[in-house]
C-alpha positions as CSV (number, residue, x, y, z in Angstrom):
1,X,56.1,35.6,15.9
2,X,52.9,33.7,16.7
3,X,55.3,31.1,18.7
4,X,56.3,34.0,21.2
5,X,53.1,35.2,21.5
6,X,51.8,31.8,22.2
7,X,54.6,31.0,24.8
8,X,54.1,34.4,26.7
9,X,50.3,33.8,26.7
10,X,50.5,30.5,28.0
11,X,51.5,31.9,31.6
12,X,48.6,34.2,31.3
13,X,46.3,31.2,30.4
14,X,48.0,29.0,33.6
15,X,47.7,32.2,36.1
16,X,44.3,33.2,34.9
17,X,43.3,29.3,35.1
18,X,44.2,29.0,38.3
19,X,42.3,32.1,39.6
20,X,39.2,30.8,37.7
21,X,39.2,27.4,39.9
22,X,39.4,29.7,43.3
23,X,36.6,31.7,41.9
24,X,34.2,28.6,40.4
25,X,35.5,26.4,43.7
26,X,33.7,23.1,41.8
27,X,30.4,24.4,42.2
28,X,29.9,25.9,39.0
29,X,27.5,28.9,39.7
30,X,28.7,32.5,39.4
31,X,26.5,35.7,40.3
32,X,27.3,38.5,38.1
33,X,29.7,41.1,39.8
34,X,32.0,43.8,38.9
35,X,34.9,40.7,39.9
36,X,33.6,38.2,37.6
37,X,33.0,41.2,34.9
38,X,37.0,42.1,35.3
39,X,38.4,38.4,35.3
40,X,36.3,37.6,31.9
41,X,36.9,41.0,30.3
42,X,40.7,39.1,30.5
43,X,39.7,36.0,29.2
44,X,38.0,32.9,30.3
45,X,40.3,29.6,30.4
46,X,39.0,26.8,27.8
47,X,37.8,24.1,30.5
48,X,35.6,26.6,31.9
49,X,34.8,28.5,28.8
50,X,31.2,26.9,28.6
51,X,30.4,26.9,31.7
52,X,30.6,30.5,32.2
53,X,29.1,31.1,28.7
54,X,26.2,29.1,29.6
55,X,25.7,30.4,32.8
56,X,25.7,34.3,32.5
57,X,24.3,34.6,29.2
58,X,21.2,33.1,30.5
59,X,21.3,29.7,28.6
60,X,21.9,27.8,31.2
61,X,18.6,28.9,33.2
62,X,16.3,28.8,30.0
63,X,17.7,25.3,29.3
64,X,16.8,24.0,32.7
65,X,13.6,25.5,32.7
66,X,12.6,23.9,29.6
67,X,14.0,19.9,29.8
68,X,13.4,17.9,26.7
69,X,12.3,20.9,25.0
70,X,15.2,20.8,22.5
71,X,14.9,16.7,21.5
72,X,11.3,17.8,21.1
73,X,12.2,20.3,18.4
74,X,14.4,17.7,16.4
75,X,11.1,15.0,16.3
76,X,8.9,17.6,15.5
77,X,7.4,18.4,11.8
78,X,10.0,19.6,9.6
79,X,9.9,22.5,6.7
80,X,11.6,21.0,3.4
81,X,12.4,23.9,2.6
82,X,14.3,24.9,5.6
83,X,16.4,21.3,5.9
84,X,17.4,21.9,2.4
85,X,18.7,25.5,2.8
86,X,20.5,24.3,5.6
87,X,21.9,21.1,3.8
88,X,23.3,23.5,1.5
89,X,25.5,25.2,3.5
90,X,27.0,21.6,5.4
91,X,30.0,21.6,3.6
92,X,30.7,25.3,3.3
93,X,31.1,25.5,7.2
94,X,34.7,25.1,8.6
95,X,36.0,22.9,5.2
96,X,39.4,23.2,7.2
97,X,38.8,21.5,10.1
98,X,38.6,18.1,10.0
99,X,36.1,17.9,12.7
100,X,33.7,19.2,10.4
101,X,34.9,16.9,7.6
102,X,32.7,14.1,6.3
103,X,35.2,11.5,6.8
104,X,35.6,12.5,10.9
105,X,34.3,10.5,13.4
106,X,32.2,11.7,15.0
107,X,31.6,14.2,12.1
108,X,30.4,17.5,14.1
109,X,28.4,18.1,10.2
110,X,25.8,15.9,11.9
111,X,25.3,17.8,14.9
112,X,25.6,21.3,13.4
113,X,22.6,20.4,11.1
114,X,20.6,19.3,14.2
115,X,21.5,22.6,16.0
116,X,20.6,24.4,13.2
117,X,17.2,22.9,12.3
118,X,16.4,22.9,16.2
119,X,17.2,26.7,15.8
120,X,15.4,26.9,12.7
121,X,11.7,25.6,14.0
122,X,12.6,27.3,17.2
123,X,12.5,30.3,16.0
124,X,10.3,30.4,12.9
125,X,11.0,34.4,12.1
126,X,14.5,33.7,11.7
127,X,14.4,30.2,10.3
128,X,17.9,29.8,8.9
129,X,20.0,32.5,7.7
130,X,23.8,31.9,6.1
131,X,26.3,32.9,8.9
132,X,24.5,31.3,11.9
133,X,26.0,27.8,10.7
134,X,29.6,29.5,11.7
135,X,28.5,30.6,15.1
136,X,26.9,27.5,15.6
137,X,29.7,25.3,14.4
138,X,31.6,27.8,17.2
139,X,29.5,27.0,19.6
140,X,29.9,23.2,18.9
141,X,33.6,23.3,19.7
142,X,33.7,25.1,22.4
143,X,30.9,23.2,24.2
144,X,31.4,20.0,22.5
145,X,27.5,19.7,23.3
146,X,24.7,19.6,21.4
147,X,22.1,20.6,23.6
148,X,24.2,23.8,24.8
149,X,25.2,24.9,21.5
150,X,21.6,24.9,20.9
151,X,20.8,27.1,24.1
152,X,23.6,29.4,23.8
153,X,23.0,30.4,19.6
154,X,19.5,31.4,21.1
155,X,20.7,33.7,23.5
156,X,23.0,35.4,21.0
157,X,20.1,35.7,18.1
158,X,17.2,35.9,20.8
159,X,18.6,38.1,23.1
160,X,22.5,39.2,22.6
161,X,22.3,40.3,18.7
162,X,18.9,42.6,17.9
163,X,17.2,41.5,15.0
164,X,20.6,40.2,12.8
165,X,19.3,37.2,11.6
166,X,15.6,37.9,10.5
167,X,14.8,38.0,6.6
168,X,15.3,42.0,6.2
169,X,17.9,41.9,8.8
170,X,17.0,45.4,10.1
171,X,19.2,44.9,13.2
172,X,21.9,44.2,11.4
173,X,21.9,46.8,8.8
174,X,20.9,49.3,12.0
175,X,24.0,48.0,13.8
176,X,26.1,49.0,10.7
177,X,25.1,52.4,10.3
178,X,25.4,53.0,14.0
179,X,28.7,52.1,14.0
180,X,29.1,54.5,10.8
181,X,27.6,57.1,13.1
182,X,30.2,56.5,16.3
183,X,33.0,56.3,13.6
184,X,31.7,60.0,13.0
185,X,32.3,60.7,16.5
186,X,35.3,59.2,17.2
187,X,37.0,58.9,14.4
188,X,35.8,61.5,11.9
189,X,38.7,61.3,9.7
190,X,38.2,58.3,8.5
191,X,34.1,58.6,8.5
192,X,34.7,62.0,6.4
193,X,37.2,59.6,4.0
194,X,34.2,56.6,3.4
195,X,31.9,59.4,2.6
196,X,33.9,61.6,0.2
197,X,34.4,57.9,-1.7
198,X,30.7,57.1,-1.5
199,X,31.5,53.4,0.5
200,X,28.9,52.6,2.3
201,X,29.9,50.8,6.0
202,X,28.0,47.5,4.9
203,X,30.6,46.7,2.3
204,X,33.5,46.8,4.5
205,X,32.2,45.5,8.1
206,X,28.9,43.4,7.4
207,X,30.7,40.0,7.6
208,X,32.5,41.3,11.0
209,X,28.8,41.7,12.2
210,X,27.0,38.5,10.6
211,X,30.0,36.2,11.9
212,X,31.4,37.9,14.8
213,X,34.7,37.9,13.7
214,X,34.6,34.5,12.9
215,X,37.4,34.2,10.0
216,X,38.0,37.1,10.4
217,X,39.8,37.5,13.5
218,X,41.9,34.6,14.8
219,X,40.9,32.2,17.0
220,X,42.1,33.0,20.4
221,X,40.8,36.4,19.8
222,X,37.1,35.3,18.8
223,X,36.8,33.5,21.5
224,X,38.2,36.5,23.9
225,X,35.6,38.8,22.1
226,X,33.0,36.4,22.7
227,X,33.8,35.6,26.5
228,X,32.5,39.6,26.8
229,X,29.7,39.4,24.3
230,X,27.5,37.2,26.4
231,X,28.1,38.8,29.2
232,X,28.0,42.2,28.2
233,X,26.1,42.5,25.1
234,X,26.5,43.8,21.4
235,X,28.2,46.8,22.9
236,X,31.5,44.9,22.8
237,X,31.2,44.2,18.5
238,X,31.3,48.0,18.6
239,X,34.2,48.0,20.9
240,X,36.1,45.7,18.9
241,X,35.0,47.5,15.4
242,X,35.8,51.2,16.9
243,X,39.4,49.6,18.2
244,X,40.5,48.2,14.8
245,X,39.3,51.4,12.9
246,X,41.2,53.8,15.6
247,X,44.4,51.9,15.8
248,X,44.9,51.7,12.2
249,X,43.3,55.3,11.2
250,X,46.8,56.3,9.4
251,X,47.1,53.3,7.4
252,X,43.3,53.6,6.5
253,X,43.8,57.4,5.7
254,X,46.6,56.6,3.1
255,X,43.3,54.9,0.9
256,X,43.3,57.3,-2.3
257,X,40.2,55.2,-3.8
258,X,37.2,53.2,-3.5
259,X,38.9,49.8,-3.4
260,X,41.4,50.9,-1.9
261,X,39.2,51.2,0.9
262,X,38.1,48.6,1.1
263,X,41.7,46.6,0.9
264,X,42.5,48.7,3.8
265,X,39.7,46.9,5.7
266,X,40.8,43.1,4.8
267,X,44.3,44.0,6.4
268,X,43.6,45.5,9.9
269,X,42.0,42.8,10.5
270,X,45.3,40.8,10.3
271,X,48.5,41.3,11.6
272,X,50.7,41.3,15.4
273,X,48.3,43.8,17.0
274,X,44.6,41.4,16.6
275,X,47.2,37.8,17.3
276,X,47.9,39.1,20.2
277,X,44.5,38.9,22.2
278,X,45.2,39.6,25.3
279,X,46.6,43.1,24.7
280,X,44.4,43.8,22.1
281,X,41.4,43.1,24.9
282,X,42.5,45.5,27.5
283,X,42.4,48.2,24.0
284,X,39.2,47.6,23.4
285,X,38.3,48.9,26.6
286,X,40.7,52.1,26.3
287,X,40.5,52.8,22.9
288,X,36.5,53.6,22.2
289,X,36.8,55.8,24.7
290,X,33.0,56.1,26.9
291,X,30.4,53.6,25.3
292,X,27.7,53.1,27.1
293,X,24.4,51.1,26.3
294,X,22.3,54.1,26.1
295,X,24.0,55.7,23.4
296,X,24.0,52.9,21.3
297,X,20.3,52.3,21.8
298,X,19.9,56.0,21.2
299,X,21.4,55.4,17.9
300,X,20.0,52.7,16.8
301,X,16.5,54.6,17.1
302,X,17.2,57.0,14.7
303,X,19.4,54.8,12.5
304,X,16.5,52.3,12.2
305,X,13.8,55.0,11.3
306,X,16.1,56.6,8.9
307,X,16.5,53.0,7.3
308,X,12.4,52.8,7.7
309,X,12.1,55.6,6.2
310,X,14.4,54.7,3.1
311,X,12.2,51.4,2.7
């Protein structure tokens, strides 16, 4: 049960917490090394969570380096059109948690709509794009800042996620079929099974790429999938996709039809093995097998021509 799991994760948390504090030694600056790689490949603990975030995915630096830059953004001219696509989507973020509720005090809406605009006139190719408002409201959280939050959405659509977010989301829809293409590699059974159906990857993983796992995933796990995205890059959403295919390859190869398929998909994305993040971590390092950086860009060259190429 979840209770179990919790309990026998809590001593992890404790023992992990307290290595954490030896390693941070109150003076919150961490060079990247093949030690602080290992101890957040096992998880970060919460109090330090945005710290570490902040500091090795480069938000930190680009925040200092620009002071007032963000307030700026938020007094700035505004696009109409922009506020009121982002409006829309207010109460669609989070409806469950009452931090997010109208009635909360303070209501995090408020400061997800100024993260979001901020974002928005930031980065005027991207502008606003549904999804971001659950990484952002993430973000908000975990940092309980608004200034952070801010920093560290622009280092995962600036820097961390190629191209997901733009109008034609070409980084995205490259993403998707590279994964399509390591499925082929590593597991070929079940890319041979998508094909002979016609189902095309983007119906069954584009919400796992346009929210991270967000709902998708629970919680604890998100947030241990995210400790390694900023500080290792995109690689790890194709860790995590690669891992959730492999370990369920049986129960996907029992599919007989289309929707079937993609049925099969909803579920392995629920269950003992995904709850239980801190096992589930050390897979996705095992599982994939070899994944390295070049490989991936490798395929995303061709995948993205071949999608140039379609038009």
């Amino acid at each position: 049960s979840y209770e179990a799991f919790f309990s026998r994760y809590l001593v992890v948390l404790t023992r992990r917490a307290i290595k954490w504090s030896k390693l941070l030694k109150g003076n919150n600056s961490i060079q990247k090394s093949l030690k602080v790689k290992r101890y957040i490949r096992k998880g970060i603990p919460n109090e330090h969570r945005a710290l570490v975030w902040m500091i090795v995915s480069g938000a930190q630096a680009n925040m200092e380096q620009n002071p007032g830059y963000y307030h700026r953004l938020l007094e700035g001219e505004k696009n109409a059109k922009l506020l009121e696509a982002i409006k829309t989507d207010m109460n669609r973020t989070f409806p469950d948690n009452v931090k997010f509720r109208k009635t909360a005090d303070p209501c995090l809406q408020h400061t997800l709509y100024n993260v979001l605009v901020a974002y928005g006139h930031h980065n005027k190719a991207v502008g606003y794009c549904q999804g971001m408002n659950f990484i952002a409201g993430y973000l908000i959280l975990i940092t309980k800042n608004e200034e952070e939050s801010f920093w560290l959405l622009d280092a995962l659509i600036g820097r961390i996620l190629p191209d997901y977010y733009s109008p034609a989301m070409l980084g995205l829809k490259t993403d998707q079929e590279v994964l399509g293409e390591l499925v082929k590699m590593k597991v070929p059974a079940v890319a041979e099974l998508m094909e002979r159906h016609g189902v095309m990857w983007t119906l069954v993983v584009s919400r796992w790429f346009i929210c991270l796992f967000i709902d998708i995933l629970p919680v604890e796990t998100v947030l241990r999938i995210w400790d390694c995205l900023f500080y290792e890059g995109s690689k790890i959403i194709f860790r995590v996709a690669l891992t959730l295919i492999k370990q369920n390859q049986a129960f996907i190869l029992e599919a007989t039809n289309f929707p079937d398929i993609c049925e099969k998909f909803k579920q392995i994305t629920k269950g003992t093995f995904v709850t239980e993040c801190h096992t589930f971590m050390q897979k996705i390092f095992t599982d994939p097998g070899s994944l390295s950086m070049a490989t991936i860009n490798k395929l995303r060259e061709t995948c993205r021509e071949k999608l140039l190429s379609q038009g």
